[in-house]
Residue, then its C-alpha position, 0 to 999 in steps of 0.5 A: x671192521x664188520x660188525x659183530x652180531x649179538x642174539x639175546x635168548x629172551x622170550x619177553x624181547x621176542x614178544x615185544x619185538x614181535x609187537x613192533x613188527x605186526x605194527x609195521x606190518x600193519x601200516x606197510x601194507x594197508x596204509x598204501x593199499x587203502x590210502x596211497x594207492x587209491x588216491x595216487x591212481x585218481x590223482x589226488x597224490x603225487x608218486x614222491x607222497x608214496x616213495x617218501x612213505x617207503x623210504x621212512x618205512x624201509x628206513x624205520x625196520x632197518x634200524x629196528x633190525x640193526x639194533x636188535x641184533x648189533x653188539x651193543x659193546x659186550x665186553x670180551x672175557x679177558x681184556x687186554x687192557x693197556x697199562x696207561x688206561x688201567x685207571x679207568x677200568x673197574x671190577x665188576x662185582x657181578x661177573x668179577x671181570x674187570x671193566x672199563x668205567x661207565x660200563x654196566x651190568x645187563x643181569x638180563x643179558x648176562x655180561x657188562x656192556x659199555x656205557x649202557x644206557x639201558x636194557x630195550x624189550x623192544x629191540x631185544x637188546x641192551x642199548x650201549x656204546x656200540x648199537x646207541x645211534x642205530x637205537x636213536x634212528x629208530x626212535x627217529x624214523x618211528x616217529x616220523x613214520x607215525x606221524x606220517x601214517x597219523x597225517x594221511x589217516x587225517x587227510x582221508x577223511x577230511x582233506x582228500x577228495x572222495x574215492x571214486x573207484x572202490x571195490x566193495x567186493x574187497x575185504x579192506x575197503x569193506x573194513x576200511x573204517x576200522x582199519x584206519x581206526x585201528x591204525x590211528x590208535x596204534x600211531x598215537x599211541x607209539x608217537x606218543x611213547x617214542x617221542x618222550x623216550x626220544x626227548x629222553x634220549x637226546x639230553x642224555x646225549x646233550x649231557x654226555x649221561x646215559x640213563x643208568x646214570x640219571x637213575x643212579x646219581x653217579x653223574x657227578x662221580x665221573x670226572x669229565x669235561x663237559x663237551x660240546x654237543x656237536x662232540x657227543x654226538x659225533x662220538x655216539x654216531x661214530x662219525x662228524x658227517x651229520x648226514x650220515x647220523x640218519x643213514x642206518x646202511x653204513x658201519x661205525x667208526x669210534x672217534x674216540x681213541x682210548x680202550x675205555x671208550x674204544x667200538x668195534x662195530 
């Protein structure tokens, strides 16, 4: 089953994605040419400090990638819904279609999605059922990534042995200063950020409650169990495997077997 592809028309989404990748941009390149390469050549890092930088960074604009353009679990305009699960569907009062409970409304993207958790500028996407766990390795590898790109920036002034080799005649290492400058704000800025949505997130998991229903009160109208976490999270990554909740190259498989709660990326 592949996944289905989903584009949002939405020139506020494109400005804030496109912010996401100049910062990207930004540390891939002078990150590495600046820190990791000069101190590699003369020693004073080992190779796995430069492939472990790569490997978070092709990590983080995977699922930035992923989840922007990921079907977040739009619903299809005439749903075939099975007669034993007709009492978990509900009409929705927007688009006057009918809807699996749980499901919302997204008046930026325009359809209901199931159980959405809120609409992301940043991704340009809503994050639902179907796109959450590729939205939660985002924040995840972002994190890791600004701490990381935080760490060497710290350790280039005060723990690294000066450079021998420097060639002033380039333009980074003449703006070397400001160029790290400027990547140690941006890194504490987006840590900062990601790691309280993040925070925000997990316990949303933890508590089987997406962020609309926090804000809307609901939680205590939906009659459920309350579920182990080790359950909650295998449902949101489609799989009980944790190695692969950090993995963004694969496709996800519900473990849930109800149309209301059914995936299809």
């Amino acid at each position: 089953m592949g996944q289905r592809i989903h584009f949002v028309v939405d020139p506020q989404g494109w400005c804030c994605m496109s912010l996401i990748i100049f910062v990207w941009l930004y540390n891939t390149i002078f990150i590495p040419k600046v820190i990791l390469f000069p101190h590699y050549e003369e020693g004073n890092i080992s190779v796995v400090a430069v492939l472990c930088y790569y490997f978070c960074s092709l990590f983080c604009i995977a699922s930035l990638f992923r989840a922007s353009v990921a079907d977040p679990g739009k619903l299809p305009e005439n749903p075939k819904i099975p007669i034993t699960e007709r009492e978990h569907w509900e009409l929705c009062n927007k688009c006057n279609m009918m809807r699996p409970k749980r499901s919302h409304h997204c008046s930026r993207c325009g359809h209901c999605v199931r159980r959405m958790d809120h609409h992301c500028p940043w991704i340009n996407n809503c994050v639902g059922e179907d796109n959450h766990w590729l939205f939660l390795q985002l924040c995840f590898y972002t994190q890791i990534l600004s701490s990381y790109t935080l760490i060497l920036d710290f350790c280039h002034y005060y723990y690294f042995l000066p450079l021998k080799k420097e060639n002033w005649d380039v333009f980074v290492f003449r703006h070397e200063l400001a160029l790290l400058r400027i990547s140690a704000f941006m890194g504490l800025i987006i840590l900062g950020g990601i790691s309280r949505l993040f925070y925000v997130q997990l316990m949303g998991i933890f508590t089987d409650t997406t962020s609309i229903e926090k804000m809307s009160h609901c939680c205590e109208d939906i009659s459920r169990p309350r579920k182990p976490w080790q359950q909650t999270f295998s449902e949101v990554f489609g799989t009980r495997w944790k190695i692969l909740w950090f993995i963004p190259f694969r496709q996800r498989r519900p473990l849930r077997v109800p149309y209301h709660f059914a995936n299809h990326v």
